[in-house]
C-alpha positions as CSV (number, residue, x, y, z in Angstrom):
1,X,-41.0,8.6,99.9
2,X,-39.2,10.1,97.2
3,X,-40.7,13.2,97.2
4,X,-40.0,13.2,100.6
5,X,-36.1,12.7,100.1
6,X,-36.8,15.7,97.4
7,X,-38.6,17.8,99.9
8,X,-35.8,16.9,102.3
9,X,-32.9,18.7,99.9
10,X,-35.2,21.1,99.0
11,X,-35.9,22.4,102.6
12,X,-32.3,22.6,103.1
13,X,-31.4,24.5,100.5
14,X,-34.5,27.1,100.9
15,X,-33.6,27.2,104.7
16,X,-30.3,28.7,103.5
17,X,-31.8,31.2,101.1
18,X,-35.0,31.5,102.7
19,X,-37.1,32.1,99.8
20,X,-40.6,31.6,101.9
21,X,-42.8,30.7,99.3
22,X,-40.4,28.0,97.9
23,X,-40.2,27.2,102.3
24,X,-43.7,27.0,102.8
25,X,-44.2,24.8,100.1
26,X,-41.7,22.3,101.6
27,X,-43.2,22.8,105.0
28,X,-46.6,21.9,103.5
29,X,-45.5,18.8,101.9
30,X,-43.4,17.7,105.3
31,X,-46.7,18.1,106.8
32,X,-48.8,15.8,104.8
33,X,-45.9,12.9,104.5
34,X,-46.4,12.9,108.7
35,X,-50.1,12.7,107.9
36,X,-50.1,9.9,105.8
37,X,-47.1,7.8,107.8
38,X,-45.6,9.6,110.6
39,X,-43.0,7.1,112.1
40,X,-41.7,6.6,108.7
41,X,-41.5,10.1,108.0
42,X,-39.7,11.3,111.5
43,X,-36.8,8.6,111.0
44,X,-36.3,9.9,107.3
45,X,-36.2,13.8,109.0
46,X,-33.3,12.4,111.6
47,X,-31.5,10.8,109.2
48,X,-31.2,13.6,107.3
49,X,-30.2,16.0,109.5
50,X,-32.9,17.9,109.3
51,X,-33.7,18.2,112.6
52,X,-31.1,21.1,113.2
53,X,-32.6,23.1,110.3
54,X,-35.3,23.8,112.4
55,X,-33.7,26.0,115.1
56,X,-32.4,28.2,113.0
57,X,-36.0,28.8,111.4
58,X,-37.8,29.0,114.3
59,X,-37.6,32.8,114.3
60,X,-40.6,35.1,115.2
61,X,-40.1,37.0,112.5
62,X,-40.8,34.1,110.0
63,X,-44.4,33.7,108.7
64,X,-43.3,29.6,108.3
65,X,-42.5,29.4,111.9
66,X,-46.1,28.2,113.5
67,X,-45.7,25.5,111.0
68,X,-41.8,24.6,112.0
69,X,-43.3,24.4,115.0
70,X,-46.1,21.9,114.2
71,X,-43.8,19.4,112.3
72,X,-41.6,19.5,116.1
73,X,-45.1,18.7,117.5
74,X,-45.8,16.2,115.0
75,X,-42.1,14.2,114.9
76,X,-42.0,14.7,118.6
77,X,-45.5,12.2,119.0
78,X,-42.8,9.5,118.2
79,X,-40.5,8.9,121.5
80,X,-37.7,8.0,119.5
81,X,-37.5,11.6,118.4
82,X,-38.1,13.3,121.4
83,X,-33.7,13.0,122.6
84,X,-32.5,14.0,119.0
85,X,-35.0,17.1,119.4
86,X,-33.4,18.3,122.3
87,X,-29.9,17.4,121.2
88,X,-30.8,19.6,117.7
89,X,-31.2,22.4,120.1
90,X,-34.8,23.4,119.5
91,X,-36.0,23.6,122.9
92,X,-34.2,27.0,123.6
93,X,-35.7,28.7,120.3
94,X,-39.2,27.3,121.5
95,X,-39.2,28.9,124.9
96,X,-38.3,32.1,122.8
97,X,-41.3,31.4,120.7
98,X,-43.5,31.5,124.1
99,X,-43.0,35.0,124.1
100,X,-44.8,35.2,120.7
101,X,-48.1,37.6,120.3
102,X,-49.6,35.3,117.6
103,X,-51.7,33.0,119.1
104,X,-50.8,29.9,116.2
105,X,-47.8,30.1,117.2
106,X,-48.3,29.9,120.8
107,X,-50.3,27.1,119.9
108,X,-47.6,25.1,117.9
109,X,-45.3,26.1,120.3
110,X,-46.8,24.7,123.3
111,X,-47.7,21.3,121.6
112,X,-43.8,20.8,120.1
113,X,-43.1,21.7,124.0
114,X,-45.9,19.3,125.4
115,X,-44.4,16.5,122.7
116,X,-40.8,16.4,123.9
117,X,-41.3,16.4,127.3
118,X,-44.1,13.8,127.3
119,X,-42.2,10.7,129.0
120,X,-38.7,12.0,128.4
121,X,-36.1,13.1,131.3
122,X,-34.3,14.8,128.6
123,X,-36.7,16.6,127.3
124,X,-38.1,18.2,130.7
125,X,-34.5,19.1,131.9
126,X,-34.1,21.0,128.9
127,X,-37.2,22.9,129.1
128,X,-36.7,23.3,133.1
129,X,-33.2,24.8,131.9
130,X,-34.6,27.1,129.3
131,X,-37.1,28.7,131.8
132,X,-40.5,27.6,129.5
133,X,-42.6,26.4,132.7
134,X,-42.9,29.9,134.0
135,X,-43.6,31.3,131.0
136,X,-46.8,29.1,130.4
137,X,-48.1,29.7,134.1
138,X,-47.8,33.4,133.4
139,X,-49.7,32.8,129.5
140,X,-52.4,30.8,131.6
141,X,-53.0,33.7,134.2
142,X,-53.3,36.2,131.8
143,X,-55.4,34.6,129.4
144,X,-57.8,32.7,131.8
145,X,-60.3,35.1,131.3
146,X,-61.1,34.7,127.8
147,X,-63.9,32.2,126.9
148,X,-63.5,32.6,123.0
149,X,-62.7,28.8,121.7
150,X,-59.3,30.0,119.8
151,X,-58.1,30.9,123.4
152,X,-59.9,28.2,125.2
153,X,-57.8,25.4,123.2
154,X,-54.4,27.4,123.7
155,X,-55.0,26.9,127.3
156,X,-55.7,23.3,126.9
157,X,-52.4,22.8,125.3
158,X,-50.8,25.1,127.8
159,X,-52.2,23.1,130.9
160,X,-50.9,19.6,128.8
161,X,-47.8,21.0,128.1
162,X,-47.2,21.5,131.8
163,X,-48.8,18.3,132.5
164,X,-46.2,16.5,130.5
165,X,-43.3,18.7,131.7
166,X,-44.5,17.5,135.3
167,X,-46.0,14.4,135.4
168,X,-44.5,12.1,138.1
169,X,-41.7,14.0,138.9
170,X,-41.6,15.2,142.0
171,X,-39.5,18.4,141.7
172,X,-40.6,19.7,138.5
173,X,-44.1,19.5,140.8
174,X,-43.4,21.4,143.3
175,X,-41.6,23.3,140.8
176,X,-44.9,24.5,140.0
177,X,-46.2,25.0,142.9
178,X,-43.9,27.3,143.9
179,X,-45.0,29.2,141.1
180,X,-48.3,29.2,141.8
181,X,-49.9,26.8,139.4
182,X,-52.8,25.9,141.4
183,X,-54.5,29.2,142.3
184,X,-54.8,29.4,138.5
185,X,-55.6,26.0,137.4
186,X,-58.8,26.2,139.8
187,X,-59.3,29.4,138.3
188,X,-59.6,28.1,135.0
189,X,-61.6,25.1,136.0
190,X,-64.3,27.5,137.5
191,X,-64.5,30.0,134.1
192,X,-63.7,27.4,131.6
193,X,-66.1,24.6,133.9
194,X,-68.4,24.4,130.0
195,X,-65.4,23.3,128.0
196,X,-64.7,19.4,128.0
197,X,-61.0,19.2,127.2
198,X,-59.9,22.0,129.5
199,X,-61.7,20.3,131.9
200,X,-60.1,17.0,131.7
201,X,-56.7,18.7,131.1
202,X,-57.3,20.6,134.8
203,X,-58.5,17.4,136.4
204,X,-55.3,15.4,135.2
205,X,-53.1,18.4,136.0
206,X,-54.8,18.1,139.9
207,X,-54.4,15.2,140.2
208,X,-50.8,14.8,139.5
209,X,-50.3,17.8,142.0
210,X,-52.4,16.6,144.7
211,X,-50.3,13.5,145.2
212,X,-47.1,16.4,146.4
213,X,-47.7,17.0,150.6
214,X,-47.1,20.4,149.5
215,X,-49.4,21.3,147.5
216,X,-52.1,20.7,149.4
217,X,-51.9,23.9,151.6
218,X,-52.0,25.7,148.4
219,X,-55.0,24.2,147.4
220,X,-57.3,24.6,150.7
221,X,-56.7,28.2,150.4
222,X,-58.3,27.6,147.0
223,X,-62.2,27.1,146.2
224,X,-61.2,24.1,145.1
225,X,-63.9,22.0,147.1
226,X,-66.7,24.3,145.4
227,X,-65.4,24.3,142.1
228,X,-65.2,20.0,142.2
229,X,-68.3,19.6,143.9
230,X,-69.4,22.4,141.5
231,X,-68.5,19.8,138.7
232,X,-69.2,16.8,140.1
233,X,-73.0,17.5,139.8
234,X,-73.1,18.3,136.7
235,X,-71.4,14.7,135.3
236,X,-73.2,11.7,134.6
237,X,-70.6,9.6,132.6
238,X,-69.3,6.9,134.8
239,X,-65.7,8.0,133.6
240,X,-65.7,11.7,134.4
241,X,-67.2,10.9,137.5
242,X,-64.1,9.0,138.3
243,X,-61.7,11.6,137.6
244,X,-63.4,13.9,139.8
245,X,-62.9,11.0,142.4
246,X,-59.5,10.5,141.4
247,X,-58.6,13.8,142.4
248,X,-61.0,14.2,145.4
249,X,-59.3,11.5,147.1
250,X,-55.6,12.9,147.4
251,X,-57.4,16.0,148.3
252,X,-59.5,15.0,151.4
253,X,-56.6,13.5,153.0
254,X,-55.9,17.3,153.9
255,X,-58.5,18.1,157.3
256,X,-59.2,21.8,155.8
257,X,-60.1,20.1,152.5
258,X,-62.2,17.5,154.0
259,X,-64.2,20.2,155.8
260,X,-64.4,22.9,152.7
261,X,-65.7,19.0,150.9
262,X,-68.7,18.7,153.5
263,X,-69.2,22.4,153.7
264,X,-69.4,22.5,149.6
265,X,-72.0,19.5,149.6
266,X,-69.8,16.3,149.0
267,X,-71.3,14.1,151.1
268,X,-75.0,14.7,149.9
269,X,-73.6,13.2,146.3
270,X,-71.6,10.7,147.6
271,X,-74.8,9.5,149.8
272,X,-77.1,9.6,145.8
273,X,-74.8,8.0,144.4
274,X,-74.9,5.0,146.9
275,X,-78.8,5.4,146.7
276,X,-78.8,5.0,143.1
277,X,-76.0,1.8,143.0
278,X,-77.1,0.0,145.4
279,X,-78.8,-2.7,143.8
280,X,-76.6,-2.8,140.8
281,X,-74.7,-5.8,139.6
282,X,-73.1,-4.1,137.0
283,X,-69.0,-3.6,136.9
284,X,-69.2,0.3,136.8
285,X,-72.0,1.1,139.4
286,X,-70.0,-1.4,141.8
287,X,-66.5,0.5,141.1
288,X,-68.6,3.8,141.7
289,X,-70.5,2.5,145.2
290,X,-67.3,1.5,146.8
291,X,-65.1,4.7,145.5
292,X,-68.2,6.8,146.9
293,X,-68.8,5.1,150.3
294,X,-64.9,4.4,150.8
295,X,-64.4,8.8,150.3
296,X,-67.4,9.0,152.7
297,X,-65.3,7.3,155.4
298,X,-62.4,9.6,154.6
299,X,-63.8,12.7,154.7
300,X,-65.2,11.4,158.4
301,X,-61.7,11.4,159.5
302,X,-61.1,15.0,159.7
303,X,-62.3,16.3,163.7
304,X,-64.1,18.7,162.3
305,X,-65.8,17.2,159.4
306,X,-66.8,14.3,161.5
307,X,-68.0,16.3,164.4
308,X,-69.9,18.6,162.3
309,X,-71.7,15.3,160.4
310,X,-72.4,13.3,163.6
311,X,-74.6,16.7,164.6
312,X,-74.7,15.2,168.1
313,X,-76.0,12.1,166.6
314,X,-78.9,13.6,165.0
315,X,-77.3,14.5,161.6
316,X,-79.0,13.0,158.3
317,X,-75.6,12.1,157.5
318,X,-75.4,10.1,160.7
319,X,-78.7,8.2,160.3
320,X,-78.1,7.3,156.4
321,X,-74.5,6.1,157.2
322,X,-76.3,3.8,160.1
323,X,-78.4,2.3,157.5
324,X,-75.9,1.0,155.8
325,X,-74.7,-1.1,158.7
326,X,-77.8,-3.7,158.5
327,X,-77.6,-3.5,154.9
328,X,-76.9,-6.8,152.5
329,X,-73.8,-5.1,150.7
330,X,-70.9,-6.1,152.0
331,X,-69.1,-2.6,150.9
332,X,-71.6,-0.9,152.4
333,X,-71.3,-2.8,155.3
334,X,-68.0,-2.4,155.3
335,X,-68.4,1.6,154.8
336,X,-70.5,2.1,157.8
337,X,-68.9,0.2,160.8
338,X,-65.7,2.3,159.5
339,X,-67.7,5.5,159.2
340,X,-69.0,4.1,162.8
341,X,-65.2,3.6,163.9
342,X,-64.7,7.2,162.9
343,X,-67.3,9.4,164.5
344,X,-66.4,7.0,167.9
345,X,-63.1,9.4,168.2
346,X,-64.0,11.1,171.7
347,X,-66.1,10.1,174.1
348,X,-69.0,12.3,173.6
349,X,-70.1,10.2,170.5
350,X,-69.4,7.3,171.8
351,X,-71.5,7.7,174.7
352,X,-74.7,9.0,172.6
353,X,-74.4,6.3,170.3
354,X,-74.1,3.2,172.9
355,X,-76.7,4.7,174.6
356,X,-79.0,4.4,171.0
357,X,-78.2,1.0,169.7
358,X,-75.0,1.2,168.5
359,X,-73.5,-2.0,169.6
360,X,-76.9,-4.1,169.3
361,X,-76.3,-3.4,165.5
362,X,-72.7,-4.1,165.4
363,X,-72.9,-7.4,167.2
364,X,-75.6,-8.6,164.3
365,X,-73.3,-7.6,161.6
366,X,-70.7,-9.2,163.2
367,X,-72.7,-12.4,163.8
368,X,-73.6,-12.3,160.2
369,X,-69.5,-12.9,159.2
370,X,-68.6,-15.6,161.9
371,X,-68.7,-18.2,159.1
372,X,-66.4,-17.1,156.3
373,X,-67.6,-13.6,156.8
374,X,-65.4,-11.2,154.8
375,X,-62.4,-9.9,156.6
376,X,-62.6,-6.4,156.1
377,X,-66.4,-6.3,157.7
378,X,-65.0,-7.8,160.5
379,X,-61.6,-5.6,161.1
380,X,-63.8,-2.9,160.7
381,X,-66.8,-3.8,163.1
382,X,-64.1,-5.1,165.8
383,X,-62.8,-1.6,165.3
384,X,-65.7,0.2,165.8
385,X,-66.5,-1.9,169.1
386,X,-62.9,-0.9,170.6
387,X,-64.0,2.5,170.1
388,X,-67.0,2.8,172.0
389,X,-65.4,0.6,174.7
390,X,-62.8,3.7,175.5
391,X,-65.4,5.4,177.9
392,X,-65.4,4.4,181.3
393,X,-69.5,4.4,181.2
394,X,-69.8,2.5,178.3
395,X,-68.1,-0.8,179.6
396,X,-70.2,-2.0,181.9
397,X,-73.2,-1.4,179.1
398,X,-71.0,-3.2,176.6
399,X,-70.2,-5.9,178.7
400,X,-74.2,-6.4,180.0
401,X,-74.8,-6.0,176.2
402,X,-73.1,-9.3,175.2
403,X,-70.2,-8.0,173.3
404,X,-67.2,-9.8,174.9
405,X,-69.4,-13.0,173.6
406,X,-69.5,-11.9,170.0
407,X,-66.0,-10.4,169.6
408,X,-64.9,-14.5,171.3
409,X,-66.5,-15.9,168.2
410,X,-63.8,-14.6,166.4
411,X,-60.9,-16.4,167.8
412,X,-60.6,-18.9,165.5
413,X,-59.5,-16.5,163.1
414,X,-56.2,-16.8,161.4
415,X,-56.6,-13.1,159.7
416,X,-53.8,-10.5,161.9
417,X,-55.6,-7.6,161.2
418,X,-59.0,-9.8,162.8
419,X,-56.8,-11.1,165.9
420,X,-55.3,-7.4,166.5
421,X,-58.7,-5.8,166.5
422,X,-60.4,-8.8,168.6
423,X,-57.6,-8.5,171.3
424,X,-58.0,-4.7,171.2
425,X,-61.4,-4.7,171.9
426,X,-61.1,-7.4,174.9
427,X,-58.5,-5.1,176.1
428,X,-60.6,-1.6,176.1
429,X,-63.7,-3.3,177.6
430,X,-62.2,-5.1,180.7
431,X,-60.0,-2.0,182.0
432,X,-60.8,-1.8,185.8
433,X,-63.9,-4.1,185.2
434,X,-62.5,-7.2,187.9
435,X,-65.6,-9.2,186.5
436,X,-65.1,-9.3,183.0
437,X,-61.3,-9.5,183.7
438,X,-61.9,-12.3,185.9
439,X,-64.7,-14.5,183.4
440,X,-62.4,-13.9,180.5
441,X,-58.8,-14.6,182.3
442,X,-60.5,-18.0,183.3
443,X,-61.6,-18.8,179.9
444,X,-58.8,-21.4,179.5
445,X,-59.3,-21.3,175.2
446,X,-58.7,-18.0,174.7
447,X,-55.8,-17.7,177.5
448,X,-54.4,-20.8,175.1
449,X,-54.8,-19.3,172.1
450,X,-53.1,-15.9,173.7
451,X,-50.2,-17.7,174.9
452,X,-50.2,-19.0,171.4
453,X,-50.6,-15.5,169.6
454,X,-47.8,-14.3,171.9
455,X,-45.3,-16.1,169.8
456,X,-46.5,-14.9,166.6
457,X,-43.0,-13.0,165.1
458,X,-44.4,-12.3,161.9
459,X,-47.2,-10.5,163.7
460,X,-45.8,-7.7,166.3
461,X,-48.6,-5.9,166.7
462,X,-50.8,-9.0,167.2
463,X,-47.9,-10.5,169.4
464,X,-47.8,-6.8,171.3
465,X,-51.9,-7.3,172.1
466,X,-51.6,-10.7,173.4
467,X,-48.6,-9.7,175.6
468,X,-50.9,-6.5,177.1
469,X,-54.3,-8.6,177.3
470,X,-52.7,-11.5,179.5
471,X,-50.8,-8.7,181.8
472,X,-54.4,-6.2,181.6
473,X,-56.6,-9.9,182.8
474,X,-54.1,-10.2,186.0
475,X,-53.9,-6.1,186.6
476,X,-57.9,-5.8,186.6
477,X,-59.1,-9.5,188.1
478,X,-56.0,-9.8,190.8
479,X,-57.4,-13.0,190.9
480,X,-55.7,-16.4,191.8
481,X,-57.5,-18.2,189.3
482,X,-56.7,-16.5,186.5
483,X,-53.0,-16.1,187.2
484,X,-53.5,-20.6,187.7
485,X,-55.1,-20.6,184.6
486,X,-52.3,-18.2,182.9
487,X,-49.5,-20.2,184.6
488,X,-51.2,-23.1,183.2
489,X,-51.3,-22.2,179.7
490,X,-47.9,-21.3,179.7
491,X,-48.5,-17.7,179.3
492,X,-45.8,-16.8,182.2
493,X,-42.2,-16.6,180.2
494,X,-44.5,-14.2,177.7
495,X,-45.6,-11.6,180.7
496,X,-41.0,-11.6,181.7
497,X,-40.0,-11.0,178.2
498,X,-42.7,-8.2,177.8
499,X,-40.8,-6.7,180.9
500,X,-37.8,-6.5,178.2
501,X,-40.4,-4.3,176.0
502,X,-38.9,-1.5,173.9
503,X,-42.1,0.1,175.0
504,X,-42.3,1.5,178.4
505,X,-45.7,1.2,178.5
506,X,-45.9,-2.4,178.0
507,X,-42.7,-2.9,180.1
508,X,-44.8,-1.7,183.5
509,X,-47.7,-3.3,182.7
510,X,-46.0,-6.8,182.5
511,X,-44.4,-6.0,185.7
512,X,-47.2,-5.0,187.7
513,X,-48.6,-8.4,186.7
514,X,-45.6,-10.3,187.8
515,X,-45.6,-8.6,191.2
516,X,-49.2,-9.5,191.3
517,X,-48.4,-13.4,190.6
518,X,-45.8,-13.0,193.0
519,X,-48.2,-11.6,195.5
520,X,-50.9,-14.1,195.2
521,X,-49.7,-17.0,193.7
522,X,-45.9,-17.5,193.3
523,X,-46.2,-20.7,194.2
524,X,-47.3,-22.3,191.0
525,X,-45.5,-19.5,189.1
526,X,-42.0,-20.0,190.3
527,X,-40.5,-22.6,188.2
528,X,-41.8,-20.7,185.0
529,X,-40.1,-17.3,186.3
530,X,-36.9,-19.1,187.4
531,X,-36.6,-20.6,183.5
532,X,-37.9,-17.3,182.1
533,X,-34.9,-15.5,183.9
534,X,-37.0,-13.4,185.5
535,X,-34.5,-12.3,188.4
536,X,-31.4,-11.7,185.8
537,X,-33.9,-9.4,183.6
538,X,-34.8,-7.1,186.8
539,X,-30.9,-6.9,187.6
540,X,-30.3,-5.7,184.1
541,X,-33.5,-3.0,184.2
542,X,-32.6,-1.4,187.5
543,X,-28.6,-1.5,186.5
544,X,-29.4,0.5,183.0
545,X,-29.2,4.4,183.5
546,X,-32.0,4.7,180.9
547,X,-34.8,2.4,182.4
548,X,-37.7,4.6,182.9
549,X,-38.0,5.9,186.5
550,X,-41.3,3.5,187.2
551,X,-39.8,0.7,186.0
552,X,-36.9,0.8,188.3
553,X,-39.9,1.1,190.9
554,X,-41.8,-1.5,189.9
555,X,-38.6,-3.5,189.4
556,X,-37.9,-3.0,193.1
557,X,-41.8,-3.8,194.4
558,X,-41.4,-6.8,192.0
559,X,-37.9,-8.1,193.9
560,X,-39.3,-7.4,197.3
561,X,-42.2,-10.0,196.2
562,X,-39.9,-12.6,195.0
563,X,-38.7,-12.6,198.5
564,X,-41.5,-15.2,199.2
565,X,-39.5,-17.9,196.7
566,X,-36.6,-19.9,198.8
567,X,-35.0,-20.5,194.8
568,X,-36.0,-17.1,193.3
569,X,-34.7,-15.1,196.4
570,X,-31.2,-17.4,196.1
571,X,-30.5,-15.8,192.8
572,X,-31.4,-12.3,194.2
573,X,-28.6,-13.0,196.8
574,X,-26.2,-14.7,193.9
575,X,-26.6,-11.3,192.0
576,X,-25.1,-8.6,194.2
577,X,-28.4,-6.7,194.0
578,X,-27.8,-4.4,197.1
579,X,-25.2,-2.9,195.1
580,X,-27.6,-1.8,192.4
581,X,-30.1,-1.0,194.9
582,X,-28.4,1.0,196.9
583,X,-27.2,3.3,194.5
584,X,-30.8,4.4,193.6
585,X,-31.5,5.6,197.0
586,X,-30.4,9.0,195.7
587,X,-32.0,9.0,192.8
588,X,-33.6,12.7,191.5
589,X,-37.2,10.8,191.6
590,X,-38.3,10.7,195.2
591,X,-40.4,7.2,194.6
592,X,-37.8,5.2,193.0
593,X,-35.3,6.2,196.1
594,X,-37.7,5.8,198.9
595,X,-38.7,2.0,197.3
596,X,-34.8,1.7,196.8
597,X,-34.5,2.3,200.9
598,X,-37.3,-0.2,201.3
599,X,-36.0,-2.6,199.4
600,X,-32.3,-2.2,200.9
601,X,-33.8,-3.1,204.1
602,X,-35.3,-5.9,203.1
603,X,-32.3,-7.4,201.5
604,X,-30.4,-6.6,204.3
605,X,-33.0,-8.0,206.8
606,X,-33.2,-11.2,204.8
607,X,-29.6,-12.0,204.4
């Protein structure tokens, strides 16, 4: 360390002169006193002042510079050193060394760059401000053709420079987007596809990028998909296999990708490497089986990709993912009803594949997870069911099938996502089927535990299902039972606050249930309307200007119903609703003011 101190003066006073030899030599020793004990070394350079030596010999003129430049690289590993290089003003004389024809010093150059911006705000900013990013893109384009290894490890450090300058910051990103970073970083990866390190350095530098929204129309007009697919193939190692992944998955969230991903080949690896992990128990082929089965599912949410893997049920693709179904692997399990959930997107599919067994095979999985089965399978195969139950023509099959019998195991469950999908399904599969509305809405344990999920705050969208299965058993059975067995349950204050729904959807469907209760049986339903506040609710809806145009209707069918209720029609008459009624007579929707006239007669008529 004395020498160092020695070296230290010395370098000072040659920096003045510049006598190069005598510079060199300092340089030299610098060089092996950060060998032998870099942090040590660095805090002796700051404390010396040093540090704003350098800027005045990083000159291109200067034989010593490339080795300036590697001492920056060197003191710059250390994070403490990375502010006091930017505040010595070196980054401006190192963008001007980017301009350099001598490839060492490009070298040292991008490294010292790479260094100070690694995990330092200060550092990027400074190098953003000094231009240096566009000068590296513009090194990488033209010097992307050369395979020589000199060149080859250049671009390495070029692509980590721009890695560091960019990594997690969004606007530095796109920054580089707009420059058109990826067009040549998937250039590179397909020339330079033999050289490890370049390699990794274009995978990390992907997958940073891909994580931006807005680079991933830059790279679907890329060959990206060729170039990774391209690559995957050739990897064995359990670890470069997963940065492939790493990047692959940001990617195919983009549909073009996901299609260019199938057309390149994906799915045929993704579908070997499954083959070949199955059966292993070890840590890595597990991590691998699930990160290869779970892109599967995501490339099969594209429309296009999907439609062109079904191959109207007779793709390869198709048959291997329904093998997985049956199988004793819980992710794979897990893989296939979602990949099954997927391809059930319009009705076509669906049809084809309740017609070949579909929901025989999804009824045994799910009877495989009744007893502490594994949520997931279960979310996903409920999923999958409410699918295929979105055809009219597959309903009835469903229904004859046994499914509304399986999905019913299932609610015991205290899982949301399991109650969401389970009420879902029961939903789809008894719309304008008066039977199955009729069996289930008389099925007083799940009508309890309805009434009981419709309280469930923490829960909307379960709370929202249970609201719109109880109105949907009443719209599609009309029968008297059910609404008894409903009224029963308690489930009737839930179906006059869903008629307060910010949804309009949900608001009519409760109200076409309540004018069916009021039809058929507002006997036994009255008392629970008159504590819900039933008739104050349908004042308020048809008084508000911005109540949809068929709730005001069915507001007004639902009044003219209530008529039948000596205590309900009372507080029609206590509430001035002529007034309100009236007024809608000339409203711009011809429906809503002819049932405004109808109902103005019958208030009159009855008062």
């Amino acid at each position: 360390m004395d020498n160092l101190s020695d070296t230290l003066k010395k370098l000072k006073i040659t920096a003045v002169d510049r006598t190069e030899d005598c510079l060199e030599g300092c340089l030299d020793c610098l060089l092996q006193a950060l060998a032998q004990n870099n942090t040590e070394t660095s805090e002796k350079l700051q404390g010396s002042g040093t540090l704003e030596l350098f800027a005045h010999l990083l000159t291109p003129q200067s034989p010593c510079t490339a080795k300036v430049a590697n001492i920056i690289a060197e003191v710059a590993k250390n994070e403490f050193m990375r502010i006091p290089c930017v505040d010595a003003g070196l980054i401006s004389p190192l963008v001007q060394l980017l301009n350099s024809k001598d490839q060492e010093v490009l070298l040292q150059t991008g490294r010292a760059l790479g260094n100070i911006c690694y995990d330092s705000h200060e550092g990027r900013s400074a190098v953003d401000q000094a231009g240096g990013a566009q000068i590296v893109i513009d090194h990488l384009r033209s010097l992307c053709s050369i395979t020589d290894p000199a060149n080859e490890k250049l671009l390495t450090v070029f692509c980590g420079m721009l890695m560091n300058y960019s990594n997690e910051n969004d606007s530095l990103q796109a920054q580089l987007i707009n420059m058109g970073v990826i067009p040549t970083l998937v250039k590179l990866l397909g020339i330079h596809c033999h050289n490890a390190a370049l390699t990794e350095m274009c995978l990390v530098a992907f997958g940073n990028l891909a994580e931006l929204e807005s680079s991933k129309e830059q790279f679907a007009s890329t060959n990206i998909a060729e170039e990774m697919v391209k690559l995957f193939k050739k990897q064995i190692e359990h670890d470069k296999r997963e940065m492939i992944f790493e990047v692959l998955a940001p990617l195919a969230e983009n549909d073009a990708i996901k299609l260019q991903l199938v057309e390149a080949g994906l799915v045929e690896c993704l579908l070997e490497i499954v083959q070949q992990k199955v059966d292993s128990d070890k840590e890595d082929d597990i991590a691998e089986l699930k990160t290869a089965s779970d892109l599967m599912v995501l490339l099969l949410l594209g429309d296009e990709s999907m439609q062109k893997l079904f191959e109207g049920g007779k793709g390869s693709v198709f048959q291997r993912v329904l093998s997985w179904i049956p199988s004793n692997n819980h992710q794979l399990q897990l893989a296939g009803a979602l990949a099954i959930a997927n391809f059930a997107r319009n009705d076509g599919n669906c049809i084809h594949m309740v017609d070949n067994g579909i929901v025989e095979k999804l009824m045994d999985l799910l009877d495989r997870h009744v007893e502490d089965g594994n949520v997931t399978v279960q979310h996903a195969a409920l999923s999958a069911l409410r699918n295929l139950a979105i055809p009219v023509v597959n309903k009835a099959k469903m229904l004859s099938a046994g499914v509304t019998e399986t999905v019913l195991k299932f609610l015991k469950s205290e899982m949301p996502p399991v109650q969401f999908k389970l009420l879902g399904t029961l939903r789809m599969l008894i719309d304008a089927q008066a039977e199955a509305a009729e069996q289930l809405g008389k099925n007083a344990k799940l009508v309890e535990r309805l009434v009981e999920w419709c309280e469930a705050k923490d829960h909307a969208g379960v709370m929202g299902e249970s609201n719109r299965l109880l109105s949907a058993l009443i719209r599609h059975s009309k029968s008297k039972d059910v609404i008894k067995t409903i009224v029963q349950s308690g489930g009737i204050k839930h179906l006059v606050t869903m008629a307060t729904s910010e949804h309009v959807i949900m608001q009519n469907e409760a109200l076409v249930a309540l004018a069916l209760i009021a039809a058929l049986e507002l006997g036994s339903a009255e008392k629970d309307l008159e504590s819900a506040k039933l008739v104050q609710i349908l004042h308020r809806l048809l008084a508000e200007e911005r109540s949809a145009p068929e709730i005001k209707y069915n507001s007004m069918v639902l009044i003219c119903a209530l008529m039948g209720s000596e205590s309900l029609y009372k507080e029609v008459q206590d509430l001035a609703f002529l007034d309100v009624v009236s007024k809608l007579r000339s409203h711009e929707n011809k429906s809503v003011a002819q049932q405004a006239s109808l109902t103005e007669q019958r208030l009159t008529v009855e008062s």
